[in-house]
N, C-alpha and C positions, 0 to 999 in steps of 0.2 A: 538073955544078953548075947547067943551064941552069934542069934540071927544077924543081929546091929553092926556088928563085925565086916562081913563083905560088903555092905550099903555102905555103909563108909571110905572103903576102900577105895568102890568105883568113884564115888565123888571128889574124894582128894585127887584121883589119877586124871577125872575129866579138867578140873582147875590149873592141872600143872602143866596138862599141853602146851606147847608153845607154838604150833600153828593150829586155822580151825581140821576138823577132819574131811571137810568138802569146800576143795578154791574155786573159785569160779576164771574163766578164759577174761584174759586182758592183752591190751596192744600198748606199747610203748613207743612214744617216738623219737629218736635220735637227733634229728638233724635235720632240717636246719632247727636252729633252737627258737623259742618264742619270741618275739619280735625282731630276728635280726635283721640287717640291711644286707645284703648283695648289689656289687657291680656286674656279676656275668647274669647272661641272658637264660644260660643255660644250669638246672639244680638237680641235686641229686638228695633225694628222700631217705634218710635209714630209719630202720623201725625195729623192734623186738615184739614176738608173740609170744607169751605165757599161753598152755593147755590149760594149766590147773590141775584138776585132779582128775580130769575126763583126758581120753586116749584120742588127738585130733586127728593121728594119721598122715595127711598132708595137707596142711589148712588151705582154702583158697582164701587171699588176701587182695584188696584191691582200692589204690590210693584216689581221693576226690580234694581237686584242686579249685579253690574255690564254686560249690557243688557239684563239679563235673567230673567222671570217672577217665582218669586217664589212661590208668592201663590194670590190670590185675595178673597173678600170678600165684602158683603154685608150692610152698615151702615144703624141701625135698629134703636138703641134707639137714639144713639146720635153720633155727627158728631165728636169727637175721636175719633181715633183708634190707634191698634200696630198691627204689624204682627210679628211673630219668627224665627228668622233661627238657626239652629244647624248646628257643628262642620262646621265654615265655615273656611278657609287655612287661616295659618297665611301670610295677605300679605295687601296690598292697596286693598281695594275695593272704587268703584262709586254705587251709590246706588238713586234712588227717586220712589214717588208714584203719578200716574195717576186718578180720580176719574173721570168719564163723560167726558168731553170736557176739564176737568184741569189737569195740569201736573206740580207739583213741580220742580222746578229748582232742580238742581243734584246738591248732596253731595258727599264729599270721606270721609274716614276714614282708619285706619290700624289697624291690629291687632296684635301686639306687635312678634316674633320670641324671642321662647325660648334659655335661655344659654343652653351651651353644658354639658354633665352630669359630676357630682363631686364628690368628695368623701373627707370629711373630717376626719381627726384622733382625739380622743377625751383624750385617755391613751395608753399608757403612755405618759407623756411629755417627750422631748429632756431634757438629763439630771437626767433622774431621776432614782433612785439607789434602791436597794434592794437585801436581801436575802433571799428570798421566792423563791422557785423554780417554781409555778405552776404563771402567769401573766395573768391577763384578758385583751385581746388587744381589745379597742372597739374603733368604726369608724361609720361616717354616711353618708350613701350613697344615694344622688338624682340624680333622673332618668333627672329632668327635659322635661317629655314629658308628650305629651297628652295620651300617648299607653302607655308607657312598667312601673310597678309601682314595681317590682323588678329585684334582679339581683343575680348572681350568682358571688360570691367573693371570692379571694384568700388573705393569711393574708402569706406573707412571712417574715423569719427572717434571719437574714443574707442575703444570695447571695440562699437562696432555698423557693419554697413553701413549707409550713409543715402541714394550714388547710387550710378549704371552708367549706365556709356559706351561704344560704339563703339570702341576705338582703332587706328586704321593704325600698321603697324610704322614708329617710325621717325620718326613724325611723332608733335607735342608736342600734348595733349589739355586740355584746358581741362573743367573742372565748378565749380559754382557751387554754395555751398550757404550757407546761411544757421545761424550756429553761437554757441551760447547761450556767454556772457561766462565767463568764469576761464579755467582753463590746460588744456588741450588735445593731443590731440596724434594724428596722421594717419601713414596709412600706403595705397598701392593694391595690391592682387589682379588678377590677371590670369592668361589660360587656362593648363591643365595642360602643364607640357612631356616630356618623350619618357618619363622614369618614372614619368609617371600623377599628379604632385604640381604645388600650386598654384603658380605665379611669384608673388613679394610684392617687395617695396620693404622699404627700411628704415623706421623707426619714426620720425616727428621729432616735436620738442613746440614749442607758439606759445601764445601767450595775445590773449586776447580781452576787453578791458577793458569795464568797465560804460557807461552812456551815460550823462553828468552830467545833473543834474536841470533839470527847465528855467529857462530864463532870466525872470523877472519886472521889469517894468518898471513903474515909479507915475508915471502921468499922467494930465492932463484931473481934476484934485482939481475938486469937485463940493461945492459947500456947498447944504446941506440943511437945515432947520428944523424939529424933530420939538416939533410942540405939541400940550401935554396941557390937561387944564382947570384943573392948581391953578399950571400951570408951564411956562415956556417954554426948551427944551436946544437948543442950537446945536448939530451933528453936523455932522462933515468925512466926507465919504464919498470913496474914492479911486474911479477906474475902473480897474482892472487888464487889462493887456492883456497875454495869456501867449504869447510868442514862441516856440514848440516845430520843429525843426528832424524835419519825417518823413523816417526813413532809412529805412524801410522800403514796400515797396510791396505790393499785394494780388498774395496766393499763386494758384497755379493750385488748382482743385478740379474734383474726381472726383462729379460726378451718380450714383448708382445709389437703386435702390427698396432701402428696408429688409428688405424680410421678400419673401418669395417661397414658388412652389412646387417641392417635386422636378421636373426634368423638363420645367419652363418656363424656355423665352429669357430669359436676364436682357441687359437694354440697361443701356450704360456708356453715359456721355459726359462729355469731359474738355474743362473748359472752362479759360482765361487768367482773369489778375486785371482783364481788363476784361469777363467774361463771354463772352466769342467762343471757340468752337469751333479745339482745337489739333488739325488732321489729321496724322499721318502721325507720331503717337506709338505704343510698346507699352506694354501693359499686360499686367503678372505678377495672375495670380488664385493665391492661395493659398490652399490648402479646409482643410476641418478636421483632415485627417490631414498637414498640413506640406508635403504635394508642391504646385510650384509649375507652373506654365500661364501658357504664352507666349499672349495671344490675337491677333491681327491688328492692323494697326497700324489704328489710328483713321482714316475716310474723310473728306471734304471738310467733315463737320458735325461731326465729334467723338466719333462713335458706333463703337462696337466692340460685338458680346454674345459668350455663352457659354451652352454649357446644365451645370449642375451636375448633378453627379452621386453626389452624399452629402448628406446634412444636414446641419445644425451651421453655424457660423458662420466667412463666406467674408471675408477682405483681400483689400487689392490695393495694387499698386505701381507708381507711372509712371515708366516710363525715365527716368533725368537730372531730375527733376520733385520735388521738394518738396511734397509736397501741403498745403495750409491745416489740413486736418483730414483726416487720412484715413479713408474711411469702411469699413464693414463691412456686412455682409450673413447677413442669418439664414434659412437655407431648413429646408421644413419639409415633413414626407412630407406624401402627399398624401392628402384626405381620402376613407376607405373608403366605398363604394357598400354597402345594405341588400341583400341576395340577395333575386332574386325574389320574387313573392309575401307579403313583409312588410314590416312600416312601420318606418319607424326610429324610434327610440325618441323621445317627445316632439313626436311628427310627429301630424297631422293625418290620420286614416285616408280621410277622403272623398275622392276625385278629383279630381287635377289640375284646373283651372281651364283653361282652352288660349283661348288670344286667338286670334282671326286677324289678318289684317297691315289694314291700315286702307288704302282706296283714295282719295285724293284728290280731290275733287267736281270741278275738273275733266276729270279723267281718267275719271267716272263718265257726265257729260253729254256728253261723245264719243264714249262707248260705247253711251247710248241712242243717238244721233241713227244711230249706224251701227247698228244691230240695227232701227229703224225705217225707213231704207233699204230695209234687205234684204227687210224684210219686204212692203213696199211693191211692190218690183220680183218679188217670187213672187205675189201677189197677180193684179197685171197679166199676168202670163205665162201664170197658169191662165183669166182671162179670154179672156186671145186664144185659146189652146186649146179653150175651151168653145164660143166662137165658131164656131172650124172646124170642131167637132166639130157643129154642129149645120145648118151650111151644106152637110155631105156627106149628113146624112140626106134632103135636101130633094130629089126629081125634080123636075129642068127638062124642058120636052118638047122635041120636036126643034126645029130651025129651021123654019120655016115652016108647020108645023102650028097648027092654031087651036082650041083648048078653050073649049065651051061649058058656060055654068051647070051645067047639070044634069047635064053628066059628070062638073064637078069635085062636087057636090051628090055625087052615086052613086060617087064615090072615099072621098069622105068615109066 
């Protein structure tokens, strides 16, 4: 019976363990949790590595987002981690992480699909009245995307567009327009969204009341004496003085030349109702065939051009800009040259007349006084020349030799 003693021992001892004596390595995952929904584009993975009972050192770990290995890494200080993905599709993904021999069971999650873009109206309300002629129409406009963070918007009244604005998603836009008295009613357009169609706003209706006539006042009565020669009429003359309230101020307008040719520069310039130059406007050209041209925005003077490329007659439209009077433009081909050798008809056969350029008198008397220089200074040069030339034909005798008359006489 001594033996029976330690075999039993061991047995109760193995039974009462409360963990086994060999774990095996596993991965945990934190985050995101199983099935959740996310709005950003952008996730962050957490996970836990268990060793077990084996010594892993520095595990290499590395997360697969639905199949695909997006990034791996090293566990150095401590057996957490995360890894990061950006701009991933908004849709279901399968996602886990691997560590040495361990492999978290696979998660999903989704990433929430954005609404389609909107555009809400802020003023006027449906309903609402007024006699002011100049109305701030404001609206706000969401893109709803991860890309596009504005938009290019039309503010129409009635049954016409009349401005366009810039608008940031998100943020509330302001246009001003000046809108003729009765009842009325507005709606804004804004860019296409994902199935190629306009964004629009709902419809509202405002009325816009007439301007009451003006105010007359009777002061400063004036008596007068109107005499004739069989009769003399007393007349009251009043001074009226008309108290008129301007609600309106001078429009902005659009400079251009009427009429032009195929092929030539046409110069814009957009001036303010006080005549000064607005830079850093656009302006739409509209040609005869309906298609519209964005030109450059206006520079520090107001000027913008284009070159047309049809004839017929050309509009135009300033960003957010009401113009006084919008003008137009009439271009016209251009006019055909007579082929060589013949006159054009109603022409004059004889030859060209040809001017020359006309020289200024004193540009003329600087040009003598230097051509009389020069001529002066060859003059001189050829004399000295002549000079020498005729001092070498000359025999000197030697030194100290003495020539009498009659040799030079018999030289002669």
């Amino acid at each position: 019976m001594g033996y029976m003693r330690p075999a039993i021992s061991i047995c109760l001892f193995a039974l009462l363990l409360p963990i086994p004596l060999f774990a095996s390595q596993s991965v945990s995952l934190t985050a995101p949790s199983g099935g959740a929904s996310l709005q950003s584009r952008d996730v962050t993975f957490a996970f836990t590595f268990y060793p077990g009972n084996e010594t892993a050192g520095q595990p290499l770990c590395a997360i697969y987002v639905d199949g695909v290995r997006l990034a791996q890494k090293r566990l150095v200080e401590s057996s957490s981690s995360a890894f990061e993905a950006k701009n991933l599709s908004r849709t279901t993904h399968a996602w886990y992480v691997a560590c040495e021999d361990a492999q978290a069971a696979v998660r999903t999650f989704a990433i929430l699909t954005l609404p389609e873009p909107a555009v809400s109206q802020n003023f006027p309300a449906s309903g609402y009245s007024t006699s002011a002629n100049y109305i701030d129409f404001s609206f706000t406009y969401n893109s709803n995307s991860d890309e596009l963070d504005a938009s290019n918007c039309s503010l129409a009244v009635g049954v016409s567009f009349r401005a366009w604005a810039m608008a940031r998603s998100g943020v509330r836009t302001t246009i001003r327009y000046n809108v003729t008295p009765g009842e009325n009613s507005w709606f804004v357009r804004c860019g296409r969204n994902v199935s190629g169609k306009y964004v629009s706003s709902g419809q509202r209706f405002f009325g816009v009341q007439a301007q009451p006539p003006p105010k007359i006042n009777a002061a400063h009565a004036a008596n007068t004496t109107n005499r004739t020669e069989n009769s003399s009429v007393q007349t009251t003359l009043f001074n009226i003085s008309v108290v008129e309230k301007n609600t309106s101020k001078a429009q902005p307008r659009l400079v251009v030349a009427q009429q032009a040719t195929l092929g030539e520069e046409v110069l814009l310039k957009l001036l303010d109702g006080n005549s000064k130059p607005l830079a850093g406007r656009k302006i739409t050209v509209i040609s005869p065939d309906g298609n519209k041209l964005e030109l450059r925005p206006t520079d520090s003077s107001g000027v913008t051009s284009f070159y047309p490329n049809a004839t017929g007659s050309y509009a135009f439209i300033a960003d957010g800009i009401e113009l006084a009077s919008p003008p137009s433009l009439q271009i016209a081909a251009p006019k055909t040259r007579a082929p060589t050798g013949q006159n054009p008809p109603d022409s004059n056969p004889q030859a060209p007349i040809v001017s020359l350029p006309q020289i200024p008198a004193d540009v003329k008397s600087d040009n003598i006084l230097m051509f009389a220089g020069v001529a002066a200074a060859m003059l001189f040069l050829l004399a000295l020349a002549a000079g020498f030339f005729l001092l070498s034909m000359h025999k000197k005798p030697p030194i100290g030799e003495k020539i009498t008359l009659k040799e030079v006489k018999g030289k002669k």
